[in-house]
N, C-alpha and C positions, 0 to 999 in steps of 0.2 A: 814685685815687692822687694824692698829694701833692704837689709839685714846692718842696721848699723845704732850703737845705742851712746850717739851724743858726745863726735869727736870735742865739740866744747867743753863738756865735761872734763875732760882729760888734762886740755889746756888752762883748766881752771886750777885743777890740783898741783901741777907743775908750780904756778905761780904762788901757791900757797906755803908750798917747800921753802921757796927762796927766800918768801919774806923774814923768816926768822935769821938768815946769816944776813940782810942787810943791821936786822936791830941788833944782833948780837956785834957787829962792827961799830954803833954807835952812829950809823948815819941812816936812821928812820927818816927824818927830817928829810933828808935830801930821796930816801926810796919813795916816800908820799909824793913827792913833787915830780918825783922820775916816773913814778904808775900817770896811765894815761887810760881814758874810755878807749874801746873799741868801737869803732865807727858799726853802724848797724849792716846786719846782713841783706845781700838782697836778693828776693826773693819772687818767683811770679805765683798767681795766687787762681784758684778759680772758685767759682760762686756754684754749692751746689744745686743740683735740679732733678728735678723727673722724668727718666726718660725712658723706654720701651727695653725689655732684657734681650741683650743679642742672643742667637740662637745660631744653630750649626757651624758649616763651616765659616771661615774666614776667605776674603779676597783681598788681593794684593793691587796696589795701583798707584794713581797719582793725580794731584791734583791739575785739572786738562781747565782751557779756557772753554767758554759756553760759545763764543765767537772769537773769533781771531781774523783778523785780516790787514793784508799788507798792504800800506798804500805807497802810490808813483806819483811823480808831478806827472799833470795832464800836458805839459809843455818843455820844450828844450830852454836850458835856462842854464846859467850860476846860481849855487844856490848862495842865497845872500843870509839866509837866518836859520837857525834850528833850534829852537825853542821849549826844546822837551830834552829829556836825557832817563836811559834805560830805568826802570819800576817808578816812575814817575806818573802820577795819576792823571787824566785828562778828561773834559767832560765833551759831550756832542757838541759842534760846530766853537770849537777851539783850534787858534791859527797853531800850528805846529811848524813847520817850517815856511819861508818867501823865498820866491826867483826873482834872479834880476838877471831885467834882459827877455823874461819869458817871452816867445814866440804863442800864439794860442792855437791850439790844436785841436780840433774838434772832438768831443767826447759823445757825439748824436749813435755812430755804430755801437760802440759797447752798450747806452744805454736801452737801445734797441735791439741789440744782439740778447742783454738779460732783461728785457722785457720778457721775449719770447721763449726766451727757455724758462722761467717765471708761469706763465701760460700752460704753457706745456707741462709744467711740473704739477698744477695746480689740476689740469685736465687727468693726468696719471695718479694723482691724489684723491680724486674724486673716484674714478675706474677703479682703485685698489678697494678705498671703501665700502663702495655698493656691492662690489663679490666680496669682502668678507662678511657683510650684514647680508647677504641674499642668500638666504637658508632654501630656499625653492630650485634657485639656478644650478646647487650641487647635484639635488635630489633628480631635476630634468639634463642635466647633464648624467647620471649615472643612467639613466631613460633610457636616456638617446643611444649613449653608446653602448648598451645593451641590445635594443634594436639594431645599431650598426651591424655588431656582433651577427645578429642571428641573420640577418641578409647577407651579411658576406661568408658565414659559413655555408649557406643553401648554394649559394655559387662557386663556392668553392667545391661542393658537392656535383655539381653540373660538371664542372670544368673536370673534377677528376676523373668522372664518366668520360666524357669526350674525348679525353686524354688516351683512356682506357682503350677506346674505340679505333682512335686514329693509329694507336702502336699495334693491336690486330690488324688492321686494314695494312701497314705497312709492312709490317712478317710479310703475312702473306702474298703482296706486292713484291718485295726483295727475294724472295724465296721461289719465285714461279707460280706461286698458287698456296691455299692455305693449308696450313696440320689438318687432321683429321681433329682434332681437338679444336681448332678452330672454327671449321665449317659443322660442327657438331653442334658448340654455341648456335652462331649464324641459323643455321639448321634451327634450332629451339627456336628462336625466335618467331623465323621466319615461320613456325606451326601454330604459336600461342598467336601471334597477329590476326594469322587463317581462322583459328577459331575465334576469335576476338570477332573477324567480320561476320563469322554464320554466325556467333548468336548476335550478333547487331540486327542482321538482315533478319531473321526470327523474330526478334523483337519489333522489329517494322511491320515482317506481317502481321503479326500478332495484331498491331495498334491499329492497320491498315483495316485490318478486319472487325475491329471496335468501331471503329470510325464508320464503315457500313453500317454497324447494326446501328450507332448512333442514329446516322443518318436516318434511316428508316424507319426510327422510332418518333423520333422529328417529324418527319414526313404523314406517319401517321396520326400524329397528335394534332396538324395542322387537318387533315383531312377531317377527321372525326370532330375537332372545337372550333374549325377554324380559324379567324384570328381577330383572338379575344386580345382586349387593352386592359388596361390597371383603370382607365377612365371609367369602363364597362362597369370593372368589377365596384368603383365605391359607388357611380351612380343606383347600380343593383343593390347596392347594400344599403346606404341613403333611403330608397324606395322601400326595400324593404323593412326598416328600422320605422319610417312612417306609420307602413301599416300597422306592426305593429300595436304601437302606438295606439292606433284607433282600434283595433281590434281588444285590448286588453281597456282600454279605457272604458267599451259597452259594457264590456265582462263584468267590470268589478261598479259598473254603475246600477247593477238591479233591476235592469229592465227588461220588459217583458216580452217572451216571442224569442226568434231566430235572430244573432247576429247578424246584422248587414255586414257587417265588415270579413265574414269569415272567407268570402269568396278571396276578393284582393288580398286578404295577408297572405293563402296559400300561394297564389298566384306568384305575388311578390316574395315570398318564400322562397318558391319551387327555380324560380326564373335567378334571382341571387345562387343558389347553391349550386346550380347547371355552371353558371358563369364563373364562381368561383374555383369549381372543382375544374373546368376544362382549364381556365387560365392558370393556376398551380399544375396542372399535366403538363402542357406547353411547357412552361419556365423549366420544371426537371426536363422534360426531353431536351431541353435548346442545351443545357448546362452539361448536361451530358455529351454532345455533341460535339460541343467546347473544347470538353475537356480532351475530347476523343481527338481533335484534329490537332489539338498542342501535343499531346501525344505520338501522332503521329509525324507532327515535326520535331518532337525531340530525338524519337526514334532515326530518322531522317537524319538529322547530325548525328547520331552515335555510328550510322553506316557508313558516313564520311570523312570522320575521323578515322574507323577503323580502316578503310580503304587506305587513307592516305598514310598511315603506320605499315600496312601489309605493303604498300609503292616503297616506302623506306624498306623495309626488312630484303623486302627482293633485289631494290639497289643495291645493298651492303652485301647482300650472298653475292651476287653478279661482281662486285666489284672485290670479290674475296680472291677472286682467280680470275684475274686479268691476262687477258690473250698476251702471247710472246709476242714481240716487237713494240707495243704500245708504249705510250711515255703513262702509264698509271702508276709506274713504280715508282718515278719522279714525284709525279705528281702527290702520289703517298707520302713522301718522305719532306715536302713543302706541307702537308695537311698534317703531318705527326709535330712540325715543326711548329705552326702557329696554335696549334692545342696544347705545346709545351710551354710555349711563353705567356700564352694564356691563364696558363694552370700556374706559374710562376707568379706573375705579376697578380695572378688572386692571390694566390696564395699569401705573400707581402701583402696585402691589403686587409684580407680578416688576421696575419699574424698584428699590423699597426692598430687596425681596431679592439683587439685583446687587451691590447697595452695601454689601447687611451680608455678602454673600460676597468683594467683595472688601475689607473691613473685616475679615474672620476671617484672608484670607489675611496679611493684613497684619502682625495681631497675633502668627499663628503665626510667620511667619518674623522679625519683631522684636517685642521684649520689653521693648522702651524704653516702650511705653505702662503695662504694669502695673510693672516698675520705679520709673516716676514715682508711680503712683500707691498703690506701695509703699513708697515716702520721705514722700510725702504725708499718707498715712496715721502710719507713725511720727513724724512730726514734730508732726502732731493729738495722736499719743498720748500722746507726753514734753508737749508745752503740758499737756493735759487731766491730767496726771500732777501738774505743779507744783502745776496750778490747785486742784484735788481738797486734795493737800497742805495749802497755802492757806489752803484752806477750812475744814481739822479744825483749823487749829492756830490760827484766830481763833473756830470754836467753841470749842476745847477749852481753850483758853489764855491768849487778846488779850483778852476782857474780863473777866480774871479781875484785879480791885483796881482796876479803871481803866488795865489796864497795855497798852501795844501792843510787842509782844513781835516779834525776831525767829524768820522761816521758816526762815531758810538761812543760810550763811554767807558773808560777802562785805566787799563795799565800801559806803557809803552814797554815793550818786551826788547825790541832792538832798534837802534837808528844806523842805517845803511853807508851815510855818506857823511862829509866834512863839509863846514866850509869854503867856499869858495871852488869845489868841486862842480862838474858839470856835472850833468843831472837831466835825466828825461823819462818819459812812459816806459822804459824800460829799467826804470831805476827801482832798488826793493828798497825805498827809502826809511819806512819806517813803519814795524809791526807792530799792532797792535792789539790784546786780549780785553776782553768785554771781563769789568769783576761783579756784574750782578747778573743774574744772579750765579753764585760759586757752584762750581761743577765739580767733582771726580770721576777718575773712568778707571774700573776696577776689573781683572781679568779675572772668568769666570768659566770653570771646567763644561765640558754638553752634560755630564751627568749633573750637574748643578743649572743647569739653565731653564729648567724649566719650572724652577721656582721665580724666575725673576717675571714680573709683569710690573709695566707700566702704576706705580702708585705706590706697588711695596715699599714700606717702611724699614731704614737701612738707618745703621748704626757707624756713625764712619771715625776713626781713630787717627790721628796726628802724632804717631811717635817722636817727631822732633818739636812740637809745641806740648806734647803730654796733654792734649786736650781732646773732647771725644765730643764729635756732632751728632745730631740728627739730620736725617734727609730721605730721600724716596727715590725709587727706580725711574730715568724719566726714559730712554731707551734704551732698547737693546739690539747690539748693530747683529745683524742680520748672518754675517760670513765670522768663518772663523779666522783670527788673527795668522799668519803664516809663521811668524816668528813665535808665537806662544801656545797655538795649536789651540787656543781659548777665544771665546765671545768675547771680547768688549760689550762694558755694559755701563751707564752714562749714569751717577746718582746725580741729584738733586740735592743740595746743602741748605737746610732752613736759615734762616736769618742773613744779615751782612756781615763779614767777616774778612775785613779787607788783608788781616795775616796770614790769608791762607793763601799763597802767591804760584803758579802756575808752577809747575815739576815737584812740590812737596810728596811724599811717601805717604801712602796713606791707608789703613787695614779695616776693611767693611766688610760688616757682617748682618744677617738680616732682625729682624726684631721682632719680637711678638705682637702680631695683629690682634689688637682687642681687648689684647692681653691690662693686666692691673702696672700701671706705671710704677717703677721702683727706683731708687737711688742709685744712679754710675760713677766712681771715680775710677782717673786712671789707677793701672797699677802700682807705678812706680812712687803713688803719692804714698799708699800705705808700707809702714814701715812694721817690723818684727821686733820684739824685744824677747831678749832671752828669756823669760817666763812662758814665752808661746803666745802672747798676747798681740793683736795687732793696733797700733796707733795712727792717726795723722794730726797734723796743727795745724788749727782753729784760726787763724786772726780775729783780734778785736783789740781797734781802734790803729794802733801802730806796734802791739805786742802778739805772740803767738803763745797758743797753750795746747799742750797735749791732750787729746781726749781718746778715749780706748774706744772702738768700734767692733762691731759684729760685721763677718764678710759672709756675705752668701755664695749665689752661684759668682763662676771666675772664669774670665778668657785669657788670653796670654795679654791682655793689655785695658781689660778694663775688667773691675771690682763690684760687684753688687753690695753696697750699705745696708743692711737690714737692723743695727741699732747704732747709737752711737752721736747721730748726723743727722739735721733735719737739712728741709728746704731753706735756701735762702745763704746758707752759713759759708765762711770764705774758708778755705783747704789750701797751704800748701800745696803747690806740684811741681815748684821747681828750689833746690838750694836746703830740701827740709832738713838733709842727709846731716845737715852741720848746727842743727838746732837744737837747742833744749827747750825747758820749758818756761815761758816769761820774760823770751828774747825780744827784744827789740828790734823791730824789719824795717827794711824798706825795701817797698813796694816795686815791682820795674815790669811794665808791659812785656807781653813777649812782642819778638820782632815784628813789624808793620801793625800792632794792634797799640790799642788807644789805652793811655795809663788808668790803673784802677783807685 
């Protein structure tokens, strides 16, 4: 804000003084003819608007091209023309400079060489994508490496046993024979193993002697029913349901005298229930029998295992005290040897699987890592996009006549060479910035970064134009800057605004989403007058007028309007300093912007 109330004023009263010792001299006449107009002030003007209340902090930056790229002649040449000259605007496929003399030089590799990195960029753009949209891949990656985890702790657990095992075996190898503390273990084992096999072989007789009575009970069921079929048992039953049948039919028909039917249905009765009950004896005896001989083959492996545990326990005693002279001691200390590297090299492998487990869990529950390397990737892909461009349109175009043709359209930031200078594919002839759409890149602390995403709505301020944009977050680079210790973070500037020229100063801040749009002027437009009141001026038509305004909230460089100011209306914001009220202006764009 301003603090100035109307050096005009000042200079007005001055000239009021004088005029009376002109008339007191007697030459009014000649001071009328001596007063002259003052030429009008000039002034830049801005049209106010609605725009979103900046909120927190502020970032610092500058105005960055959205493209930039340096072009070379594609051939050895003089160059014969340059046709452009530094902030000079240019549009796509505009001649910019000619050789003469050019030689043509193939541009088939570069276009091929950013074809494929083009591809490439486009294949890592799509892989970024689908892991960060694949909400499933985290959840079975944290799975997985969970199970890693628990397989490689079990073996890690073996390994440390064996370890264990092979550093006893070798004591007592190096030593002549084992501690008493040693073969006292050894000892243990070698009793639990022993007993391990008596109750195995217990358990065998036990099952051995099932499997008899099985047997026999089998045996007798077959003797006693002998061998009854399932065919037996429905045709018996069938027969018998028949009779039935006839039997209960005479019954309930009231006739007179003895059932004929009484004989057959018992018959058929008696013959069904024989059959059914021996063939249900059978089936439990066979089942039983079954069951008796699985048994005794499980039994059967339990004695064989235990043997071959009680063979181990006896080797490791036997080999606890190895006779003098033998190479066992050697031999020990090659078997402690390979249990050590064993037990190492697991051990590194569930310590790496810990890491990638808790590395999955990480990423599962934040998504800032594929994020990044989702912007990452997009940001390869737009470069390799220009680049590719580039590349066709200096095959397809730049050495065609000698000519070096514009890619895009823009500003020309530098011209590299002279006339008549030699000049070739290694020449940085002339750079060029894309002005649409207008970019800033504003540096942004890690504790602030995690409000910017992609779309936010950002407030951006021009201290050397006094004018304030709108725009949105379009990326956010990924690494932090080395010199600033800060994200770069890419806005978006609505509209065309061809004043806003690449290295301008620039102070962004974010905006309320949602939020009720309110009225921004810079600050420097509102001025103070000694009463405490704040003013700015108005134009209308080619004069300015003071009007008093309400300021709401305030940043260090833009003013919230809450009375005073509608939409539409033109404000001072540059030159107000020297104005009063019913001044006469003239208007003057600010620099590279179109007059108002």
């Amino acid at each position: 804000m301003s603090f100035s109330k109307h050096k005009k004023a000042q200079v007005a009263f001055v000239a009021a003084a004088v005029v009376p010792l002109f008339l007191l001299s007697g030459c009014s006449a000649a001071g009328s003819k001596a007063q002259k107009t003052l030429p009008p002030l000039a002034v830049q003007v801005q049209t106010v608007g609605l725009s979103n209340l900046p909120v927190g902090s502020s970032f610092l930056g500058s105005i960055t091209p959205y493209i930039q790229t340096t072009l070379a002649p594609g051939a050895q040449g003089s160059l014969a023309s340059v046709n452009v000259r530094p902030g000079q605007v240019v549009h796509q496929g505009e001649v910019l400079a000619t050789l003469s003399g050019a030689a043509a030089v193939p541009a088939q590799n570069a276009a091929e060489q950013a074809g494929a990195a083009l591809t490439n960029a486009q294949v890592q753009y799509q892989d970024a994508l689908a892991l960060y949209n694949d909400h499933l891949s985290a959840d079975q990656q944290v799975a997985n490496a969970q199970s890693a985890v628990n397989q490689q702790k079990a073996a890690l657990q073996t390994a440390q046993v064996n370890l264990q095992k092979a550093q006893v075996q070798e004591q007592a190898a190096l030593g002549g024979g084992s501690t008493p503390q040693d073969l006292s273990a050894l000892q243990a084992v070698l009793q639990a193993d022993q007993q391990q096999l008596t109750a195995a072989q217990k358990q065998l007789d036990i099952a051995q002697s099932n499997e008899k009575s099985a047997q026999d009970a089998y045996t007798a069921a077959q003797q006693a029913y002998g061998n009854i079929t399932a065919d037996q048992v429905t045709q018996a039953a069938q027969k018998y349901q028949q009779e039935t049948s006839y039997y209960q039919s005479w019954q309930s028909g009231g006739f007179a005298g003895q059932n004929p039917y009484t004989a057959a249905f018992q018959s058929a009765q008696s013959a069904y229930q024989a059959l059914n009950t021996g063939y249900n004896a059978l089936q439990t005896a066979k089942t039983q029998y079954n069951s008796a001989v699985q048994a005794v083959s499980t039994a059967t492996a339990g004695v064989a295992s235990a043997q071959a545990q009680l063979a181990s326990a006896q080797k490791n005693m036997a080999d606890a005290n190895p006779a003098s002279g033998t190479n066992a001691a050697q031999q020990a200390k090659l078997t402690l040897a390979a249990a050590q590297a064993a037990y190492n090299q697991t051990k590194a492998q569930y310590d790496a699987a810990v890491s990638s487990l808790n590395l999955a869990k990480q990423m599962a529950a934040d998504r800032t890592q594929e994020k990044q390397a989702l912007d990452q990737a997009s940001n390869t892909l737009r470069q390799n996009q220009v680049n590719y461009q580039t590349a066709q349109s200096s095959l397809q175009v730049q050495l065609q006549n000698g000519q070096v043709i514009s890619p895009i359209s823009g500003v020309v930031q530098s011209v590299g060479a002279q006339v008549g200078q030699s000049v070739g594919p290694q020449t940085q002839l002339i750079t060029l910035a894309s002005d649409n759409p207008v970019m800033a890149t504003v540096d942004v602390p890690p504790n602030e970064i995690a409000k910017m995403k992609p779309g936010v709505g950002m407030s951006v301020d021009v201290p050397n134009l006094s004018q304030t944009f709108s725009g949105r977050v379009l990326d956010v680079h990924p690494q932090l800057d080395a010199s600033t210790n800060e994200y770069p973070v890419d806005v978006i500037i609505d509209g065309e605004h061809p004043e806003l020229l690449p290295g301008l100063q620039v102070e962004a801040q974010l905006t309320q989403s949602g939020g009720q749009k309110v009225i921004l002027v810079p600050a420097d437009a509102v001025l103070s007058l000694q009463s405490g009141a704040q003013e700015v001026f108005v134009l209308n038509g080619n004069k300015v007028h003071s009007r008093i305004v309400q300021v709401g909230d305030m940043t260090s460089t833009q003013y919230e309007i809450t009375g005073g100011l509608k939409v539409g209306d033109k404000i001072v914001v540059q030159g107000q300093n020297l104005l009063s009220d019913g001044d006469t202006v003239k208007v003057v764009p600010a620099a590279g912007a179109k007059g108002n």
